[in-house]
N, C-alpha and C positions, 0 to 999 in steps of 0.2 A: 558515355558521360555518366558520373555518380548522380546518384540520386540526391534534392534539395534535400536541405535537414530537415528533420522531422521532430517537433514542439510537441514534448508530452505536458499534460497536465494531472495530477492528482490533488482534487478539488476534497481535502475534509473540513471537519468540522471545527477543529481548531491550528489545521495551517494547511497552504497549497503549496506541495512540491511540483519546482517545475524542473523539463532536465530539457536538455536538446541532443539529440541522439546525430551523426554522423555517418554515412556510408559512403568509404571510400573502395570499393574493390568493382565498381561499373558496372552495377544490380542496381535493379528497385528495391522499391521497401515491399512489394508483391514479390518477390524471390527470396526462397530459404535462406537462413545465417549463412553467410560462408565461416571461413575459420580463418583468425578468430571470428566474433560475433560484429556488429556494427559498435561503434565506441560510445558511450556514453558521454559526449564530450563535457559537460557543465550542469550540475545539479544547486538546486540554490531552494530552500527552504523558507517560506512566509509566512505570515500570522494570517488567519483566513479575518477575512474584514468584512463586516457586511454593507457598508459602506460605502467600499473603493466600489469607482466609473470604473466603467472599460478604458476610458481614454487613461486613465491613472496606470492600472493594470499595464496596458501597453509602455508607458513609459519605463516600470519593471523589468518588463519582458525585453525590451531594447536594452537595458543595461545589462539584465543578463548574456545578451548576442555579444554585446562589446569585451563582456570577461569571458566570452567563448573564440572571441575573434571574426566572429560571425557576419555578416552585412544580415538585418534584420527582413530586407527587401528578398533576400535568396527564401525566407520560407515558405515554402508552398503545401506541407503534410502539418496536419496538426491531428491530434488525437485527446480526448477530453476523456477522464473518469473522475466519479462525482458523488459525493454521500451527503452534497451541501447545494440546491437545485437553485437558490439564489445569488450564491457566490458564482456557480458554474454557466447561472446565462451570461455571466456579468462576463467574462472569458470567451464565451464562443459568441459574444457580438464582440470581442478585440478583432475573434479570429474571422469574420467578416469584416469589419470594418475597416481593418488595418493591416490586413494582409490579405485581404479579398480571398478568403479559403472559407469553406464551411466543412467544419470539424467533424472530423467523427466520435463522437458520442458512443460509450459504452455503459451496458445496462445488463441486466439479470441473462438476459436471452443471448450471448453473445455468439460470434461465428466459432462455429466447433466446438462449442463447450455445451455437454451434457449435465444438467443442473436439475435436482432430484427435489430442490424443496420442492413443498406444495404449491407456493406461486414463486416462482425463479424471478419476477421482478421485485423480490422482498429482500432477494440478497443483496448486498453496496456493492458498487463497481470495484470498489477498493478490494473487496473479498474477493470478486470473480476473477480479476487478474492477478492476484495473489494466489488463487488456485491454478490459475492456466502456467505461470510463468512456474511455478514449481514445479509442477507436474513434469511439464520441459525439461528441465534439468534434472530432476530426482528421480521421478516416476514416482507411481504409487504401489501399495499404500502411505499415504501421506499426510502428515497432521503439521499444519503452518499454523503459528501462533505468532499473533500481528499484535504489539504493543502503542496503542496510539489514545485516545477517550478513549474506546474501550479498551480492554484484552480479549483478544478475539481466539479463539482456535476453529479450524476450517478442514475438514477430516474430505482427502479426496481416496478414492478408489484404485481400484489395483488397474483400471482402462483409463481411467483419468476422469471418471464422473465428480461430481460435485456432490458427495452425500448427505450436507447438513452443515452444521457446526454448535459452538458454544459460546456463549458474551456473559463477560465478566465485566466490573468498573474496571478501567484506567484507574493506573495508580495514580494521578495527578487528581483524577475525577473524584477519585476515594476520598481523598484528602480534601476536596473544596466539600465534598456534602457532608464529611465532618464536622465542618466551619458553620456550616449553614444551620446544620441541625445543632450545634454546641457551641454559642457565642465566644466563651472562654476557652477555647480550646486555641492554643497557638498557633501561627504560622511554623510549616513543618516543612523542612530542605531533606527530600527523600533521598536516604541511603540506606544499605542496608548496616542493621542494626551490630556490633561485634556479638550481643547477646540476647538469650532469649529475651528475658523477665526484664522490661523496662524499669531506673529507678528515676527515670525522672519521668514528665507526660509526653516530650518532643520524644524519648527512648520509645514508649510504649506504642504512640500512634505509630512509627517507624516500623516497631516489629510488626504491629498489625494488619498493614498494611504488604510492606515488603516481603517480611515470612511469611504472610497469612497468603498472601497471593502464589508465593513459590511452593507453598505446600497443597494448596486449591492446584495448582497446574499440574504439579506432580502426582496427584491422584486422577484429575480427569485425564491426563493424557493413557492412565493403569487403566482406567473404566473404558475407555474411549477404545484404545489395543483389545481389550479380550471383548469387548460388543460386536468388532470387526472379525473375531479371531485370527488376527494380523499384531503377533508378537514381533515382528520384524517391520513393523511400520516404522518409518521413518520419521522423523521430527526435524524440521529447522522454525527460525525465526524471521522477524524481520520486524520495521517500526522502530520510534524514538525512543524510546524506554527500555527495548530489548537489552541495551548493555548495562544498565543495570541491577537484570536480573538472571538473564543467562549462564551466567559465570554459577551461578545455584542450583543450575539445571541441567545437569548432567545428560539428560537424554535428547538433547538439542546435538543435533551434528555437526549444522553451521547455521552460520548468520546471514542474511543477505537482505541489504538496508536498501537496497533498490528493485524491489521482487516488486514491488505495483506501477513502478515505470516501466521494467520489462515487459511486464504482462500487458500495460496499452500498446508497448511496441509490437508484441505479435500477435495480439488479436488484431491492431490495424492492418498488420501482412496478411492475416487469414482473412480479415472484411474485401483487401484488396484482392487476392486470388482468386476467392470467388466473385468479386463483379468481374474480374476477368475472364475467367472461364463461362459466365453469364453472356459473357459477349457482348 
């Protein structure tokens, strides 16, 4: 018998992806990928609210099941990651209350991930399965640059450690503390600029912004490779903003807009292996 679906959440700061993952091949979600992988069936993107009940949240969550085809009653696996610790209880009392499951929670110290900061609970969950889920697919050495509030780059190792990273503003983030610090300064619809030299101010903040970051990335990712001495490190992306600046960044490989739902799906298979093997 497949395994019930399995409710990822990624809990940020300014929105909660939710997906619902599928396994059809008569494995748990404690048994490796087969091939292909389990399916991603339904991904749906929200405004993080600080607001919203659980009971509201749930009602979401049930509409998402209905455009997956899903009966909401089948789920029994839920997995939570979370940069936003009052939006995220607000989600794992849904996921008691309303589907009688207690979540697993993902944090700095996660099952099989070696994580070098100084205190690994200072890393966001968002980063750590960002690191786990690429490392999976790529290997290292590895630099993930995640566009969300911030710009993040997350530099993994050639074993798959976690050995740090970088935080930049969000391009959107950039833009509002502009606002805030310079009244007159206009509402600004980020693209990238045709040219350098702004001749109007929507032009300049644009380039400032957009070039200013594509050129910030493209030096630390230089500084980042000879620190490692790993000229052959890898680079991919992922996050909402990433396609509008990728197409700039040449030493990006690939894109991959679902790298932190993956990453809660296999750290919940490695969380469940080992209480397995625990016995």
């Amino acid at each position: 018998m497949s395994a019930s679906p399995l409710l990822v959440l990624d809990i940020g700061n300014t929105h909660v992806v939710l997906g619902i993952y599928n396994r059809s091949d008569g494995k748990t979600w404690a048994d490796p990928d087969s091939d292909p992988p389990p399916e991603l069936k339904i991904r749906r993107r929200l405004a993080t609210h600080s607001g919203r009940t659980a009971d509201e949240a749930w009602i979401l969550v049930k509409m998402l099941c209905i455009d997956a085809g899903i009966d909401p009653s089948d789920i029994r696996e839920v997995a939570i990651a979370g940069v936003a610790p009052k939006i995220g209880m607000v989600y794992t009392e849904l996921s008691r209350q309303h589907l009688g499951v207690e979540p697993f929670i993902i944090h700095g110290e996660a099952p099989g991930f070696v994580n070098l900061y100084r205190n690994p609970r200072a890393v966001g969950a968002d980063r750590v399965c960002d690191a786990v889920a690429g490392f999976e697919k790529y290997g290292g050495p590895l630099l993930i640059l995640d566009f969300g509030t911030a710009v993040t780059i997350d530099v993994i190792g050639r074993e798959g450690e976690y050995m740090g990273g970088i935080i930049l503003p969000g391009l959107h983030t950039a833009v509002d503390a502009l606002r805030r610090a310079a009244a007159l300064l206009p509402a600004v619809e980020l693209s990238m600029p045709d040219k350098v030299i702004g001749r109007t101010t929507d032009e300049s903040i644009r380039t400032g912004i957009m070039r200013g970051t594509v050129e910030a990335l493209k030096g630390l990712i230089r500084e980042v490779k000879a620190e490692l001495n790993a000229p052959d490190a890898g680079v991919i992306s992922t996050g909402g903003m990433a396609r509008d600046v990728i197409p700039f960044l040449p030493e990006v490989i690939a894109h991959e807009p679902d790298l932190v739902l993956e990453g809660i799906r296999i750290l919940y298979r490695r969380h469940l292996a080992r209480q397995s093997e625990a016995g």
